[in-house]
N, C-alpha and C positions, 0 to 999 in steps of 0.2 A: 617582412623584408626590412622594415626600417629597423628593428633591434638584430638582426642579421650588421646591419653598416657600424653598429654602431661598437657591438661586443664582439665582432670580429677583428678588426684592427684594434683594440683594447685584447683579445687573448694573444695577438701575435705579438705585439710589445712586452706583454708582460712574458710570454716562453721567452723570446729573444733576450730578453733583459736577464732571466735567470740562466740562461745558460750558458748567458759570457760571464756572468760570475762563478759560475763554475769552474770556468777555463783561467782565472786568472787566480791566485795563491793569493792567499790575506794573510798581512804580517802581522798586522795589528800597528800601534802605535809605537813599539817597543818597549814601551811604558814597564811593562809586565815580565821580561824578560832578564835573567841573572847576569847572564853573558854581557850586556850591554850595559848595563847598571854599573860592572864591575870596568869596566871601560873608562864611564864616566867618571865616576870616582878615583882612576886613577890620571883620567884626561883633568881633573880640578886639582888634583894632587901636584903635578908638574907645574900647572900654570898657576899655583899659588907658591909654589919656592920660587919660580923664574918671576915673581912679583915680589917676594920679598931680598929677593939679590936688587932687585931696583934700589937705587935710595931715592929717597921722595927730595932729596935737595937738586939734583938733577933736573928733575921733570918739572914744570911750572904748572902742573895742576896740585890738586888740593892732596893728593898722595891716599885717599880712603880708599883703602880695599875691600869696604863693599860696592859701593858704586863706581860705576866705570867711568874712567874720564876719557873726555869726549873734545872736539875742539869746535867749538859754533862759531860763525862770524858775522859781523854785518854790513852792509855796502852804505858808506855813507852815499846818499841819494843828492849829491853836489858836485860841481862838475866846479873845482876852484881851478882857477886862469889868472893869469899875470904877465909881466913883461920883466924878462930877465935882466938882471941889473947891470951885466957887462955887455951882452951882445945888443941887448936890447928889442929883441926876438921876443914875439908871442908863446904862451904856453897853458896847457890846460893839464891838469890829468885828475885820476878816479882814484879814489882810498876806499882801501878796507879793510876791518880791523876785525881780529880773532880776539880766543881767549882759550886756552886747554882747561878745564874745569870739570869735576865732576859733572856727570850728565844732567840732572838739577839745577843745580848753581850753574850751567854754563848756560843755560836755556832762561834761568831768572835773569842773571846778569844783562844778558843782549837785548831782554823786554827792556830791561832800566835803561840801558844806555841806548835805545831806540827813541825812547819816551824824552831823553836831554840829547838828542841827534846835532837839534838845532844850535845848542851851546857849544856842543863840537866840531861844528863846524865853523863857528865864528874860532875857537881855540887855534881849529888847524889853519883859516885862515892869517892869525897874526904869526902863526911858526915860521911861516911859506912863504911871507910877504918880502924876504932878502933872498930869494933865489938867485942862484948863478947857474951859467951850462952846465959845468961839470955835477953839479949836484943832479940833474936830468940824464944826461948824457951818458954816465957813465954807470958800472954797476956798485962800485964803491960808494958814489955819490949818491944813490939812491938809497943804499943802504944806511950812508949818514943819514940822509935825508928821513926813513921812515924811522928811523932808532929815535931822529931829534922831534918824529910826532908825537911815538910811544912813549918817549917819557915827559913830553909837553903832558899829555890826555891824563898820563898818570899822577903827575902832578895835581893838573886840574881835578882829575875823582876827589884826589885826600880832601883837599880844597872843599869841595863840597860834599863830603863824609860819605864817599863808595867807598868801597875796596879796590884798587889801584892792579886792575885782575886783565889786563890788554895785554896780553903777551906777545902780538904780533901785529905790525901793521904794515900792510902789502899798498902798494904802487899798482893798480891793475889796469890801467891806461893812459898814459902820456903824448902830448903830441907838443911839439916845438913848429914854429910856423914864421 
């Protein structure tokens, strides 16, 4: 009786398990197949001309066409506040700063510039300390405003011998009080 309990629900799984695979079609992986192969080679074929119509002056990443560029960023972890110098009105906001780079380099780059976070954010502190409303306020102003960080910060890399690789730096929360 006890090997009755025990090879009895062990035969019924294992029938039940072969004969939904029976009912189900196996493709395989495709792997193996001509039809698909030729597919692909002609799906790299397209997307290596529509890559070489790019020009690499355009794009702000590294332009290699073996590896993929990719865009990583990092949230500086500081919450910089100040008092606006005409209204005289409180103000905080959050920065974050990208980089388009091959998928490598875009992932070493963010390690670095995590590890001197704190140098960037005394940087972005001195950029920000002549704030005005309109610079908050508006969307033009912000945009001065993060164009006059990215190329504070870019400065700052040469300065201390990075590669000057920040192509973007976002405003991701402000508040005027």
């Amino acid at each position: 009786m006890f090997y009755l309990q025990i090879f009895l629900p062990a035969g019924l799984v294992l029938l039940l398990f072969s004969f939904g695979h029976t009912l189900v079609e196996a493709d395989y992986s495709g792997v193996y197949f001509e039809e698909q192969l030729e597919e692909l080679a002609e799906a790299e074929n397209v997307q290596a001309s529509s890559a070489a119509e790019l020009n690499s002056e355009d794009v702000p990443g590294d332009g290699n066409p073996i590896l993929a560029d990719k865009y990583n960023y990092l949230k500086i972890e500081n919450v910089f506040q100040g008092r606006l110098n005409d209204t005289k009105e409180l103000f905080s906001f959050e920065v974050a700063i990208a980089t388009y780079q091959t998928n490598v380099t875009a992932d070493f780059f963010i390690k670095a510039i995590y590890e001197i976070e704190s140098e960037l954010v005394s940087e972005i502190s001195t950029i920000v300390v002549d704030t005005i409303s309109n610079e908050l306020l508006t969307t033009e102003g912000r945009k001065i405003m993060t164009n006059k960080i990215m190329d504070g910060l870019n400065e700052y890399l040469i300065e201390k011998d990075f590669n000057p690789d920040i192509h973007y730096v976002y405003i991701i929360n402000y508040n005027i009080v």
